[in-house]
C-alpha positions in Angstrom: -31.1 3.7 6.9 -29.3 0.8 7.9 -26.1 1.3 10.5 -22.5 1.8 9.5 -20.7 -1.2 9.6 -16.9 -2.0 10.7 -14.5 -4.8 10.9 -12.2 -4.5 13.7 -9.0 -6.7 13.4 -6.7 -6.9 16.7 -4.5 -10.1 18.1 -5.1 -8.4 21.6 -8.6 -9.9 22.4 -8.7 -7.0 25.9 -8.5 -4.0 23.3 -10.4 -5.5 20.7 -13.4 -6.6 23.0 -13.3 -3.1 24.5 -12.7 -1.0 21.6 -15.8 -3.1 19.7 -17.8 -2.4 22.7 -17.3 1.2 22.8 -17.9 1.3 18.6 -21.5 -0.5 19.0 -22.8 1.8 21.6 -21.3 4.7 19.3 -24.0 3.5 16.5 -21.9 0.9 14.9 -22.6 -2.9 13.8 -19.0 -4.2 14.5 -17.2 -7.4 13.3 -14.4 -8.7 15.0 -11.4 -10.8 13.7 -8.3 -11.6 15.9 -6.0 -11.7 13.1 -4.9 -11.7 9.2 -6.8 -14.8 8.2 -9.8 -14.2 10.1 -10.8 -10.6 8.8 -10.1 -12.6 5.2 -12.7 -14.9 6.3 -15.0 -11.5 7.6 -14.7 -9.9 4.3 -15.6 -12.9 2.6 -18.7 -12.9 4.3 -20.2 -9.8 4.7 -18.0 -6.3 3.3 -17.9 -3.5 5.4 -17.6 0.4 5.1 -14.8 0.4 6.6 -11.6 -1.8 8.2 -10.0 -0.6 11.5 -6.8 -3.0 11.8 -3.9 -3.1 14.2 -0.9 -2.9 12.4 1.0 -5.8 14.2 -1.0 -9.1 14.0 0.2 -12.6 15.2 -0.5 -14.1 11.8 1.0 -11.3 9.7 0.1 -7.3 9.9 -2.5 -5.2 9.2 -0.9 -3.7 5.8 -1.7 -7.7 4.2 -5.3 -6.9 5.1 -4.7 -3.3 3.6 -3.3 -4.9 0.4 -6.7 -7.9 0.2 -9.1 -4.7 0.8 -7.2 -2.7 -2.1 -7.2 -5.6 -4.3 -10.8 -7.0 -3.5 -13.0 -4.4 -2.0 -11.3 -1.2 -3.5 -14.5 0.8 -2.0 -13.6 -0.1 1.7 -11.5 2.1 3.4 -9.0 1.0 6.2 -7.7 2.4 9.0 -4.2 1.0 10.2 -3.6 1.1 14.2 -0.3 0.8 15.7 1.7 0.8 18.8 4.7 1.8 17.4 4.2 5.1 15.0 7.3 5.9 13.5 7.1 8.4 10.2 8.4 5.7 8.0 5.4 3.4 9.3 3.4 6.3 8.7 4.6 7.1 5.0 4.2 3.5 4.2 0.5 3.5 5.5 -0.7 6.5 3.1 1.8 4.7 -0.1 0.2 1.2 0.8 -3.5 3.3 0.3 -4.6 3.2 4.1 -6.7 6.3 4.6 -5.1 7.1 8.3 -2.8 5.7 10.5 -3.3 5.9 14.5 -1.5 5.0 17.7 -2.3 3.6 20.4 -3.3 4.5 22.8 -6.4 5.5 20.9 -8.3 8.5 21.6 -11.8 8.2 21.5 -12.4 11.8 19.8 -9.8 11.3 17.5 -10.7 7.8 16.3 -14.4 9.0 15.8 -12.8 11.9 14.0 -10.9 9.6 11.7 -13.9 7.2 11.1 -15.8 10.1 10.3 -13.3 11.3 7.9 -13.2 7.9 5.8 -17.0 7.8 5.7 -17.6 11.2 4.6 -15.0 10.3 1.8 -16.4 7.2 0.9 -20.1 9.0 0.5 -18.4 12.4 -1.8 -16.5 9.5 -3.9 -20.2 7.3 -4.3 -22.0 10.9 -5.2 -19.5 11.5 -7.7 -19.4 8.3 -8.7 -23.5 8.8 -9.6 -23.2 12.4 -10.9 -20.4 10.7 -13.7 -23.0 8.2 -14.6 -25.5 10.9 -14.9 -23.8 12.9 -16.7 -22.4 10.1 -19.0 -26.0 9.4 -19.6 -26.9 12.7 -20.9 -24.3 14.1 -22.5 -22.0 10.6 -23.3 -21.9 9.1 -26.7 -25.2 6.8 -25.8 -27.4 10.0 -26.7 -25.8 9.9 -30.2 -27.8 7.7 -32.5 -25.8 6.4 -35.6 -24.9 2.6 -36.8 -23.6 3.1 -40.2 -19.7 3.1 -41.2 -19.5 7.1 -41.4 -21.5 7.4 -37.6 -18.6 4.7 -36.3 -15.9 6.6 -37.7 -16.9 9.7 -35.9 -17.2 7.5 -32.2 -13.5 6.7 -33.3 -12.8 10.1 -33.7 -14.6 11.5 -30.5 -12.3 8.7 -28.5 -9.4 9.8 -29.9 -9.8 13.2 -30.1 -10.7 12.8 -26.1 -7.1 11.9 -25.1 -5.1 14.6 -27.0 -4.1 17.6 -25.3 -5.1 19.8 -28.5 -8.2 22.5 -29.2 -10.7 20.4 -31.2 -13.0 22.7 -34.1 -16.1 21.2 -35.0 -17.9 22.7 -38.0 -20.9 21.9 -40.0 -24.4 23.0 -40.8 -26.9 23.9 -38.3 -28.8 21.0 -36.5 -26.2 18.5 -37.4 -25.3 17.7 -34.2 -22.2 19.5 -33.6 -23.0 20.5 -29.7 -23.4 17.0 -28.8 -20.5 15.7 -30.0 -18.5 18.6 -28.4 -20.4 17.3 -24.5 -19.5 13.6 -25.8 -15.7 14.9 -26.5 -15.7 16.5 -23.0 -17.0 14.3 -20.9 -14.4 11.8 -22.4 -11.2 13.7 -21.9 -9.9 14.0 -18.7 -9.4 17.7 -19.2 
């Protein structure tokens, strides 16, 4: 199994050479990028599990690296660090979609802790991820043969019926296919 692998992004080259040290000899293949535009350029080139970036950065702040992962690499999660915690920073973090902000000065436990955290989510959200494609494979509408107008009609009716909020009866003879379309209907709706 190939190692976890992080970009770090801080303008203070003392921390960020330390703190990358003390990440590779934890197990970890580490990037480094000194500011905004350079952990652009990183993630350009290779994507990571996961982004650990300061929130203050000489050539803008860590929630603009945030906002690109969001935007581009919506599987990565990011860690915002900062200096200066203050609840609003902190509320902002969590509403900009960081999955945890810390302050420095880092703790190593609690840091590990939080890495931990963010990669345990990351693997439940790729298992689920697989189960729904699974699942959609045996029980979705591709099990349900059917090209002519009246088989199209009823794929219309399954995606509509999917949305409503309303108890759905489906009758008809034995062996007509009545239990698959009820697991097609179900595994549509977000109920």
């Amino acid at each position: 199994m190939s190692k976890v692998s992080l970009l770090l992004v801080d303008d203070d080259r003392h921390v960020l050479r330390s703190m990358a040290e003390w990440l590779r000899e934890s197990g970890f293949d580490v990037w480094e990028a000194t500011g905004r535009s350079e952990a652009i350029r990183q993630l350009e080139r290779h994507v990571p599990d996961l982004v650990l970036c300061d929130v203050r950065l000489e050539d803008g702040d860590g929630f603009d690296v945030l906002g690109h992962c969001r935007q581009n690499y919506p599987n990565v999660s990011v860690i915002l660090i900062t200096g200066y915690g203050t609840v609003e920073t902190g509320v902002e973090a969590v509403r900009a979609g960081a999955f945890d902000l810390l302050t420095k000065p880092l703790i190593d436990e609690e840091l590990m802790m939080s890495i931990n955290r963010a990669l345990s989510q990351k693997k439940v959200i790729e298992e689920n991820k697989n189960l729904k494609a699974q699942l959609d494979l045996r029980y979705g509408m591709d099990n349900i043969v059917g090209q002519d107008r009246r088989m199209r009609r009823v794929f219309d009716m399954i995606d509509s019926i999917a949305d409503a909020r309303a108890t759905v009866l489906i009758t008809g003879e034995n062996g007509t296919g009545k239990s698959m379309i009820a697991r097609a209907i179900h595994r549509r709706s977000n109920r």
